[in-house]
N, C-alpha and C positions, 0 to 999 in steps of 0.2 A: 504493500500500500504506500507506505513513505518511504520517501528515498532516504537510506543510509551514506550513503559513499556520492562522491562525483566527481568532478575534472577537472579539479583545479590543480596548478601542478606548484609544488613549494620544495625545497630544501630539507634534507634530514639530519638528525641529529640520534645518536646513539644512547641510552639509556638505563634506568632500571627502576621499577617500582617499588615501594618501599616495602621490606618482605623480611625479615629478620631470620623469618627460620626453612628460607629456601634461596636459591643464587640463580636456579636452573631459567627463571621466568625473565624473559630480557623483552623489554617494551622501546620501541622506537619510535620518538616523538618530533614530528616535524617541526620546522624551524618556526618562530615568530611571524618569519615575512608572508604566514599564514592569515595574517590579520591584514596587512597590505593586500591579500590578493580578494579578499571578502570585499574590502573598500571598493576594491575596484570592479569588482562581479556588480554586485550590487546598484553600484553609477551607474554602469553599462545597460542591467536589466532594469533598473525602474525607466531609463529613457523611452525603452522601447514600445512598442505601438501593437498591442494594448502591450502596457504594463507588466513586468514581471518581476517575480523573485524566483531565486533559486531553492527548489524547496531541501537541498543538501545543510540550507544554514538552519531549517529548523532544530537540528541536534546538538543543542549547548547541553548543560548540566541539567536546566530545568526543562527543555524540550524533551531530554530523553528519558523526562520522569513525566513527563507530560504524557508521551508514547507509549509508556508500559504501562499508564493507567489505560491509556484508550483497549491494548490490548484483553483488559480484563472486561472490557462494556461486552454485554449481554447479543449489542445488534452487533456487533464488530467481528465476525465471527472467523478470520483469514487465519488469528496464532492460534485460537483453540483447535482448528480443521488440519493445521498442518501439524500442529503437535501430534494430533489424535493420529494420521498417518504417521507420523515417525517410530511412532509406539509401537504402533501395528502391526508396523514391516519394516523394523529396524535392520533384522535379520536378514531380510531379503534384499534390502536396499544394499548390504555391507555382501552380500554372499558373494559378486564373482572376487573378494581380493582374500587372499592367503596369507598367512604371514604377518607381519611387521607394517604396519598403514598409517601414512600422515593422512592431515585433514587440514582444509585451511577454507576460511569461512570471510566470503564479502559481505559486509555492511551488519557483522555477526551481535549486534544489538548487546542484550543482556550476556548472551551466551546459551541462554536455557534449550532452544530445540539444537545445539549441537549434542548438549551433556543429554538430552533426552534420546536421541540417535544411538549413543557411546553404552547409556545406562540399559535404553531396552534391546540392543544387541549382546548386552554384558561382554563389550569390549574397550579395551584401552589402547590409545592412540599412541604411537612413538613421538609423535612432533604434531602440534596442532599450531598454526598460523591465523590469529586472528586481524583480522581487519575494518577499521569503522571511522569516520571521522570524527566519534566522540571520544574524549578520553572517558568521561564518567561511566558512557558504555563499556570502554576496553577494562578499567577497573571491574565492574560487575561481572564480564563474561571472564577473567581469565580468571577470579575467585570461582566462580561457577568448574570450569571446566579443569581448573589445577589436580583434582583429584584421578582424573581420568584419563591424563596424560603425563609421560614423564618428560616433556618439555614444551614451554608454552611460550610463543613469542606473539607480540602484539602492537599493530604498527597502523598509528595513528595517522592516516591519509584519505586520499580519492580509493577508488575502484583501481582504478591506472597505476597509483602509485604502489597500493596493495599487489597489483599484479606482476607490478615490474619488481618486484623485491621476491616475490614467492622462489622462484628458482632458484635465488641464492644462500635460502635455508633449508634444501633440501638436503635428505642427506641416503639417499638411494631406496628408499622405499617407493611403493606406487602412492598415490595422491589423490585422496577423492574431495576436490572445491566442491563448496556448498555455497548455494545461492537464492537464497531462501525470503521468505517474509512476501512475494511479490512484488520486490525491488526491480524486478524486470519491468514490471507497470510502469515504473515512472517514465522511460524510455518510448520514444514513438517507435515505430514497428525498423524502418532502417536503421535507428540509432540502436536499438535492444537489438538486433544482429549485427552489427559492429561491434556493442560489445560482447557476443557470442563467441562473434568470430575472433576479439583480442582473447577469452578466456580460451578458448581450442590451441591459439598459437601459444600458450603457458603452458600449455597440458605434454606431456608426454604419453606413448602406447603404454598399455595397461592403468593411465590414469581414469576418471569420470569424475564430471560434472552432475552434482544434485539441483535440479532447478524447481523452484515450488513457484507458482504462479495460479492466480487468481481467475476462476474462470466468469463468465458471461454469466446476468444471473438479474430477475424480475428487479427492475429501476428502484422499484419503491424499498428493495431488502437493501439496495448500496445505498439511498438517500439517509436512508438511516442511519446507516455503519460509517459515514461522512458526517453526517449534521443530526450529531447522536444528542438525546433529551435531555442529557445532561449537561450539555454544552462544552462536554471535554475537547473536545475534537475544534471546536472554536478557539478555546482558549489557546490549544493547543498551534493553531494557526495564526492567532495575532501575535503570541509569545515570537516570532521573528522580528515580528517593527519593536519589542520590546528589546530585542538583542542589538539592534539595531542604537536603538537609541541609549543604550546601555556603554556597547563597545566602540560607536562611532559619531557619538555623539546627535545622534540624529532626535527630531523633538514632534515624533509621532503621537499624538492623543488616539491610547490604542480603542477608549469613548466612540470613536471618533471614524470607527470602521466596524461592519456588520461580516460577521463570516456565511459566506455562501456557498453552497457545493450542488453539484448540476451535474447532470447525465448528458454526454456527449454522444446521443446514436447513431450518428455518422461516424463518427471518429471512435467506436465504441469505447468511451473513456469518461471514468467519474474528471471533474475539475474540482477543485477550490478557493474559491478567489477572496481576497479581504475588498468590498466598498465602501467608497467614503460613502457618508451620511450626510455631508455637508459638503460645501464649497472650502477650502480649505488650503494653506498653506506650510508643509513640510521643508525642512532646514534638515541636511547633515552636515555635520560640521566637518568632519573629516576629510571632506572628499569639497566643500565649498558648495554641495548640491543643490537646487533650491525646486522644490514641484509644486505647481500648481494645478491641486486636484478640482475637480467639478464634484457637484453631488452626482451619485451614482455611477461616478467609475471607478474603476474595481481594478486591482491588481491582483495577476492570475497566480498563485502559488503553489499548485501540484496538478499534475495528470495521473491517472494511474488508468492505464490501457488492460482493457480485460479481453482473454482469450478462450476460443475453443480448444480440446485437448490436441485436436490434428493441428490447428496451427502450429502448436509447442513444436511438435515433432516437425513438423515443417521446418521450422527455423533452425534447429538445432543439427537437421539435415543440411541444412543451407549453409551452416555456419563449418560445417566440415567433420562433425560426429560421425561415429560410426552406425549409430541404433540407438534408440531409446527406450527405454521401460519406462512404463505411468504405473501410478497406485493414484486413484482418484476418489473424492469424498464426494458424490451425485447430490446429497442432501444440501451442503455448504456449499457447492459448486467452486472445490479447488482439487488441482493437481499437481503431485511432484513426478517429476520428468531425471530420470540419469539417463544422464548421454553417453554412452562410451568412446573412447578414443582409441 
């Protein structure tokens, strides 16, 4: 559903989390000029016609507590449906690899449906590679999964940047990335095969790709799971002009903007957009920015594109996989997909 990871590219820096009674867990923390590049995403996207932000900046500390509430909403149903799969057919999902298996995980959140894969396979990883652009995520998932592996590395980036780093902690086992939550959603159909296609050119033979994706499924169950009664899912979307005006000084009255989410049936894809309520005036300071908004326009802050199960395997065929297996939940309308290489 929300995007974890994206494309910004920044400098790294080498690491370690504070751990007194382990050495093994090495966390890699990109450089500062992380905030430089936000500044300038950000200039870039709210110029644009309509309006945009990047929905990768939703995941500060409070975003990504903001996220595992939504996860737990009753209409929200994408982490319960693919956990319930992972459980299920842990076993089978892990069955063609023998031996010794790393795991390395894009936009791995909490952690929790990797350690749920690990636990109801009753298997342990050699080296698990996590990757997120939040730290407060990378904290939660590598507490989560340290039990379950005897080396965990954790590398605060993009998608890209997680990708381009993966080969060089391998250490000769087969490889199964996981790509989970629906993160593929955020992606338009050639961009989500582009990065298909970068995750196959990381892959080695005998590695596989776990992809979970959110399938097609009656308007009124995703208006829901978007524009939830609680208004988690709201808050959770203005919390960006908060980050906003927090880390770059920008003087957004988050009052001042209504969260909207819509069914895209052409384009079959939920949206999210913040509207002004008013006529209105916004200053970042960072960046020297100045907008002038009208009542009722809206800046657009997430896609999440929903698929049938043969597109999956379409794409992952396109993208240069060998074959695909699905285990699919018909009730919740999701699937996860391994690809083989």
């Amino acid at each position: 559903m929300f995007l974890a990871g994206g494309s910004e590219s920044s400098r790294h820096a080498a690491g370690r989390l504070s751990d007194p009674g382990r050495t093994d867990h090495e966390v890699l923390i990109l450089d500062p000029e992380a905030q430089a590049q936000f500044a300038a995403e950000i200039t870039e996207s709210l110029q644009r016609t309509p309006r945009e932000l990047p929905s990768k900046y939703f995941y500060d500390a409070l975003g990504t507590a903001l996220f595992e509430a939504i996860c737990q909403l009753p209409w929200y149903r994408i982490t319960r449906s693919e956990s319930a799969l992972l459980a299920r057919h842990a076993s089978d999902i892990l069955e063609p690899f023998h031996g010794p298996l790393d795991l390395a995980e894009l936009g791995c959140g909490s952690g929790t449906k990797l350690f749920t894969l690990l636990q109801h396979a009753s298997a342990r990883a050699s080296r698990i590679q996590l990757i997120d652009l939040s730290r407060a995520a990378l904290e939660m998932a590598r507490t989560q999964v340290a039990p379950l592996a005897a080396d965990v590395i954790a590398l605060a980036g993009s998608y890209e940047e997680g990708l381009s780093r993966v080969p060089l902690h391998r250490n000769g086992h087969p490889l199964l990335m996981l790509f989970l939550g629906s993160n593929i959603g955020n992606f338009d159909r050639a961009a989500a095969l582009a990065l298909l296609i970068r995750i196959r050119d990381t892959l080695e033979p005998g590695d596989a790709l776990l992809l979970g994706a959110d399938l097609t499924k009656p308007s009124h169950e995703l208006l829901l799971a978007y524009d939830d009664p609680l208004q988690v899912t709201a808050a959770f979307n203005r919390n960006v002009l908060r980050r906003i005006n927090d880390e770059l000084g920008g003087s957004f009255d988050l009052d001042g903007f209504a969260h909207r989410a819509c069914w895209n049936s052409r384009e079959q894809r939920m949206e999210m957009h913040l509207v002004s309520t008013r006529r209105q005036e916004v200053r970042v300071a960072a960046t020297d920015l100045v907008l002038e908004l009208e009542a009722g326009e809206s800046i657009w802050t997430e896609s999440s594109y929903k698929y049938e199960p043969g597109e999956i395997l379409a794409a992952g065929t396109a993208a240069g996989f060998a074959h695909g297996d699905q285990w699919i939940d018909d009730r919740a309308r999701f699937a996860l997909t391994r690809f083989a290489v």
